[in-house]
DOZA-683604 format. One record per residue: residue in three letters; chain; x, y, z of N, C-alpha, C in turn. Coordinates in steps of 0.2 Angstrom, whole numbers, plus 5000, padded with zeros to 4 digits. Layout:
BEGIN
+------+-------+------+------+------+------+------+------+------+------+------+
: resn : chain :  n.x :  n.y :  n.z : ca.x : ca.y : ca.z :  c.x :  c.y :  c.z :
+------+-------+------+------+------+------+------+------+------+------+------+
:  ala :     A :    X :    Y :    Z :    X :    Y :    Z :    X :    Y :    Z :
...
+------+-------+------+------+------+------+------+------+------+------+------+
END
This chain:
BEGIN
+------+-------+------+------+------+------+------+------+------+------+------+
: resn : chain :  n.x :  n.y :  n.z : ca.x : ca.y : ca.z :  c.x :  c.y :  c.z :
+------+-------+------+------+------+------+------+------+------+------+------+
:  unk :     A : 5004 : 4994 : 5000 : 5000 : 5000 : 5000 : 5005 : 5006 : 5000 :
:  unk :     A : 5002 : 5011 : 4995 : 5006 : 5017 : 4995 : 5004 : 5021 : 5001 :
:  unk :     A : 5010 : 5029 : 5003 : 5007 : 5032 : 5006 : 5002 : 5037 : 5004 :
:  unk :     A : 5000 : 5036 : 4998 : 4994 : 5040 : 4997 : 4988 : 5036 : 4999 :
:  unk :     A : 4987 : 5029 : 4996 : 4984 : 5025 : 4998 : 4982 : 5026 : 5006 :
:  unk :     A : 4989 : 5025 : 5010 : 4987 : 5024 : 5017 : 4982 : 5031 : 5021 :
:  unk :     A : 4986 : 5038 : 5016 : 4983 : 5043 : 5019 : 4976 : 5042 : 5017 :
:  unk :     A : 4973 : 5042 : 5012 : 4966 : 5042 : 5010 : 4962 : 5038 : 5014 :
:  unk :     A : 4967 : 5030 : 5015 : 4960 : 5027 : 5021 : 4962 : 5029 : 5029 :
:  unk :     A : 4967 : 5032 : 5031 : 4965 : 5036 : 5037 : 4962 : 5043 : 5037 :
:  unk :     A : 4961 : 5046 : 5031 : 4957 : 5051 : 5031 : 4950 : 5048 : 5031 :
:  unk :     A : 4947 : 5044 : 5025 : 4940 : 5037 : 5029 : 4939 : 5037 : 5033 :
:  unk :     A : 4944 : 5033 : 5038 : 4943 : 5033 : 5046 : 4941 : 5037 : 5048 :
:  unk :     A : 4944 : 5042 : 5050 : 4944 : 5050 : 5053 : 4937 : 5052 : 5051 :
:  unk :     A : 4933 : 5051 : 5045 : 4929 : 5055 : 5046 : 4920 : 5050 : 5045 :
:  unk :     A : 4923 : 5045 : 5046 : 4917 : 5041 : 5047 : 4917 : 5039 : 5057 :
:  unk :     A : 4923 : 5042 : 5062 : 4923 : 5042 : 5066 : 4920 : 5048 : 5070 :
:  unk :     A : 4921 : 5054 : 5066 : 4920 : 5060 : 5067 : 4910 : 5059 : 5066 :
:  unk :     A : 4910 : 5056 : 5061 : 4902 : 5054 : 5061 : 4898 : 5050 : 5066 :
:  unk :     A : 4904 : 5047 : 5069 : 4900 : 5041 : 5072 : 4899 : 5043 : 5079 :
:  unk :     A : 4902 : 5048 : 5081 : 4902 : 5053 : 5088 : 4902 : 5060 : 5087 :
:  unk :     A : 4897 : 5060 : 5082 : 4894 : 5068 : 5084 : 4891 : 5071 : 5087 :
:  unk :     A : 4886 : 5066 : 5092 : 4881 : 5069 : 5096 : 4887 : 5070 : 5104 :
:  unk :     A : 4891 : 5065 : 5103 : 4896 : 5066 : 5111 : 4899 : 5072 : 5111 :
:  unk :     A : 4902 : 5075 : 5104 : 4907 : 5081 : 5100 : 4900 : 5086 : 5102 :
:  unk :     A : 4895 : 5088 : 5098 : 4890 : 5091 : 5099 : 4890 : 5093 : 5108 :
:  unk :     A : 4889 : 5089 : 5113 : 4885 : 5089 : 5119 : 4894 : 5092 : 5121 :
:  unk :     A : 4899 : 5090 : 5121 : 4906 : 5092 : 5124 : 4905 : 5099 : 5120 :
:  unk :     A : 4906 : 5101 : 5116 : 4905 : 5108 : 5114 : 4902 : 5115 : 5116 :
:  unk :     A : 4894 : 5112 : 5118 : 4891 : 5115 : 5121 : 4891 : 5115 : 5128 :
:  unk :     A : 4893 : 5110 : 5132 : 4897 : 5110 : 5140 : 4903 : 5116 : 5140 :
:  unk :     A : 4908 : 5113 : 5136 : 4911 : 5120 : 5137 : 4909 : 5127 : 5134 :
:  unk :     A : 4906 : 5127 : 5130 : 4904 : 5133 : 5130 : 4900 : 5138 : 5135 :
:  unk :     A : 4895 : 5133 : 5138 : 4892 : 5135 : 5145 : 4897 : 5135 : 5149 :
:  unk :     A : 4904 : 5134 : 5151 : 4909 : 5133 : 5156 : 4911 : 5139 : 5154 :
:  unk :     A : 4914 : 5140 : 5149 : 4915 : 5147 : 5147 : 4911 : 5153 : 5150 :
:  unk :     A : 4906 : 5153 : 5149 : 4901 : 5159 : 5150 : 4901 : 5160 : 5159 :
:  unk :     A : 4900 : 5153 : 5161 : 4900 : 5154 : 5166 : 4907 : 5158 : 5170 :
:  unk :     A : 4912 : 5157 : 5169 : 4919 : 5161 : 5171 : 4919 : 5169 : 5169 :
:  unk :     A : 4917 : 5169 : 5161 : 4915 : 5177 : 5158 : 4911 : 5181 : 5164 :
:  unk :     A : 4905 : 5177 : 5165 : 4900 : 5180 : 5172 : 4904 : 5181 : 5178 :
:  unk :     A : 4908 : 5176 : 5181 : 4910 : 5177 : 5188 : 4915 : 5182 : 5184 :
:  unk :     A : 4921 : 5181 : 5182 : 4926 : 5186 : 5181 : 4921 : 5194 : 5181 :
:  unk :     A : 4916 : 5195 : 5177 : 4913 : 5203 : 5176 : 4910 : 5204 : 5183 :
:  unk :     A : 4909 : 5200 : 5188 : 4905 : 5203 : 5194 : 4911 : 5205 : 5199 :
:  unk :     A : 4917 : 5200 : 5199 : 4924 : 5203 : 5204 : 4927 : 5207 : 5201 :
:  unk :     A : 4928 : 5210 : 5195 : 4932 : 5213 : 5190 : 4933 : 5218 : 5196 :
:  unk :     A : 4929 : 5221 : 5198 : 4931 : 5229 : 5201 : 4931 : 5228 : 5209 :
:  unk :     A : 4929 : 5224 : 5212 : 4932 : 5223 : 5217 : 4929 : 5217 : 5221 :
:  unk :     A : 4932 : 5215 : 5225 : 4932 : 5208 : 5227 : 4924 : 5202 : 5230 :
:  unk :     A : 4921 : 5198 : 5230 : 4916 : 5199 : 5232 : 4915 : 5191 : 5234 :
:  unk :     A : 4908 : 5189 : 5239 : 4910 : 5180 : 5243 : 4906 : 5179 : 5236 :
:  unk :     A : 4908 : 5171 : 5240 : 4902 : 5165 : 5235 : 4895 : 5169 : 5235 :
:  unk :     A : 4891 : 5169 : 5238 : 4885 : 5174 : 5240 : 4882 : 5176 : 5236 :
:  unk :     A : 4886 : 5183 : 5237 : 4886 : 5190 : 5232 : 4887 : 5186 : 5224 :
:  unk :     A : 4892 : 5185 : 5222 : 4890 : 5180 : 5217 : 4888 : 5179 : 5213 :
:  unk :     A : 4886 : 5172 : 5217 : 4879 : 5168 : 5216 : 4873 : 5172 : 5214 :
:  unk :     A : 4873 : 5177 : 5216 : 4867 : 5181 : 5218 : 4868 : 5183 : 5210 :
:  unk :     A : 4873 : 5188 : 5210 : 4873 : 5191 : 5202 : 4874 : 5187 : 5197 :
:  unk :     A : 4873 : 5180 : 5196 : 4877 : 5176 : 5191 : 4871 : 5172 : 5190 :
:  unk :     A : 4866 : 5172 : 5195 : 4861 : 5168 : 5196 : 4864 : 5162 : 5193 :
:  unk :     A : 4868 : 5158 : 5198 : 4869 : 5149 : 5199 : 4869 : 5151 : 5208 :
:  unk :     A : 4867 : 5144 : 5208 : 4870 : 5139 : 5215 : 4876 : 5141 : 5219 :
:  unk :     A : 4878 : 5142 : 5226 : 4882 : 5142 : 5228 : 4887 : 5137 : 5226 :
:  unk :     A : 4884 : 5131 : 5226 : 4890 : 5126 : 5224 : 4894 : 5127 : 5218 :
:  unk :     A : 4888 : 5129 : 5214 : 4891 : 5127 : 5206 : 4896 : 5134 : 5206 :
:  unk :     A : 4896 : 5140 : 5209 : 4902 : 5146 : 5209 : 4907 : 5144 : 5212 :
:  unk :     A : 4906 : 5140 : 5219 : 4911 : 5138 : 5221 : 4916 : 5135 : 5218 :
:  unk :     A : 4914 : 5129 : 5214 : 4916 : 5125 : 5209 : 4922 : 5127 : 5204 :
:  unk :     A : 4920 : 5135 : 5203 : 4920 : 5138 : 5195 : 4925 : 5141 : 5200 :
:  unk :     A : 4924 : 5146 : 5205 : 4929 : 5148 : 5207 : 4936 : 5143 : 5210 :
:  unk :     A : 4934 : 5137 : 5211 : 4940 : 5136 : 5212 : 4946 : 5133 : 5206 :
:  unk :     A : 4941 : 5134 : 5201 : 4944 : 5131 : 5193 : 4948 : 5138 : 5195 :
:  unk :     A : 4946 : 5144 : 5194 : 4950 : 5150 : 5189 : 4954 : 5151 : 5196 :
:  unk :     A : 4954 : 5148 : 5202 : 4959 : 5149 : 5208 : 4966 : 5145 : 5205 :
:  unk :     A : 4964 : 5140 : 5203 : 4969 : 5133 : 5202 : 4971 : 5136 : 5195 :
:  unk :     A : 4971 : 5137 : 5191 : 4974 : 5143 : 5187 : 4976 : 5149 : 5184 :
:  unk :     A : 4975 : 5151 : 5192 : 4979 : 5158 : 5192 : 4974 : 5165 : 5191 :
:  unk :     A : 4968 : 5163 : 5188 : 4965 : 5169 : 5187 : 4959 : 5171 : 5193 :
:  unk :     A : 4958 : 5170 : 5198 : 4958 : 5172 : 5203 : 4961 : 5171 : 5212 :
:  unk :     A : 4958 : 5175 : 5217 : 4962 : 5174 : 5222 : 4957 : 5175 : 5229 :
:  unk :     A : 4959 : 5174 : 5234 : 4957 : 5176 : 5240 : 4957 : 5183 : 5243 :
:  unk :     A : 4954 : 5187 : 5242 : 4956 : 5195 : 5245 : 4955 : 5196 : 5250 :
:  unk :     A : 4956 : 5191 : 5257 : 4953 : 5193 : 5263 : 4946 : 5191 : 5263 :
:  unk :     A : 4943 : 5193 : 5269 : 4936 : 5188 : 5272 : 4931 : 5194 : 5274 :
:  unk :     A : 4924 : 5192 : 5275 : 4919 : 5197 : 5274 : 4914 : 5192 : 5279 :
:  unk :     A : 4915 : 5193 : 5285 : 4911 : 5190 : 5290 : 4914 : 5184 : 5290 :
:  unk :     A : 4910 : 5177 : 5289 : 4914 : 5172 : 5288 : 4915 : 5168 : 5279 :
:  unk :     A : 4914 : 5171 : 5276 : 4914 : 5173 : 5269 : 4922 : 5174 : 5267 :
:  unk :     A : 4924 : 5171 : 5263 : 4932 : 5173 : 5259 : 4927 : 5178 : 5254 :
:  unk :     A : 4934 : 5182 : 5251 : 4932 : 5187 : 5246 : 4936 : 5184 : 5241 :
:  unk :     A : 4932 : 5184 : 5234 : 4937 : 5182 : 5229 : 4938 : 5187 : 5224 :
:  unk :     A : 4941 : 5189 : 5222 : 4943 : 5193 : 5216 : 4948 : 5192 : 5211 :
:  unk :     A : 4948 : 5196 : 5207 : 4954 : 5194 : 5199 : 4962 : 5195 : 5201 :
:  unk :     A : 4965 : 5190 : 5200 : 4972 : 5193 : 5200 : 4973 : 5199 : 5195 :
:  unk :     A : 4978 : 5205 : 5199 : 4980 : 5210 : 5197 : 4982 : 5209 : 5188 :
:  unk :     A : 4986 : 5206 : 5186 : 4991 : 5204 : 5181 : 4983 : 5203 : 5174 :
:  unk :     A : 4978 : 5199 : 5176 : 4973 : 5195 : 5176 : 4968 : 5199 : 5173 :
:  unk :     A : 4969 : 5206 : 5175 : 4962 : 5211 : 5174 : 4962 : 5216 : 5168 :
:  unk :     A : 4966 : 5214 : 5165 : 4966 : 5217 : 5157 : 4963 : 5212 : 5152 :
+------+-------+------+------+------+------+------+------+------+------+------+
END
């Protein structure tokens, strides 16, 4: 078998595989999209100054868990941080470097 041959039926494969798992590709596509959004939302409510789970939730309209969740992704990567405590609340905001 040539290597043209061989390219042509791994290009077959590739996209009779891609067919055969569209609706999994479809549904991961639109999880992180929505995973997305949700970070755009939390980063635009602390943008300007630091705020708890709470507050939030409240502006973001999600669950306290699910912000928590999300906050502690953009923690574990750097894009947000702890700023001190507001009763028994942590404050979270944007890292400095983070806000452009």
């Amino acid at each position: 078998m040539t290597d043209r041959e061989k390219a042509k039926q791994r290009s077959q494969m590739l996209k009779e595989l891609r067919e055969e798992h569209k609706d999994t590709v479809g549904r991961t596509q639109e999880r992180l999209k929505n995973q997305k959004k949700i970070y755009r939302d939390i980063n635009k409510v602390i943008k300007d100054e630091p705020k708890t789970v709470p507050e939030i939730a409240e502006a973001v309209g999600l669950e306290t868990h699910v912000v928590l969740w999300n906050l502690t992704v953009l923690k574990k990567y750097g894009n947000v941080s702890e700023a001190g405590m507001s009763g028994e609340y942590f404050l979270y905001g944007l890292i400095e470097e983070k806000k452009s």
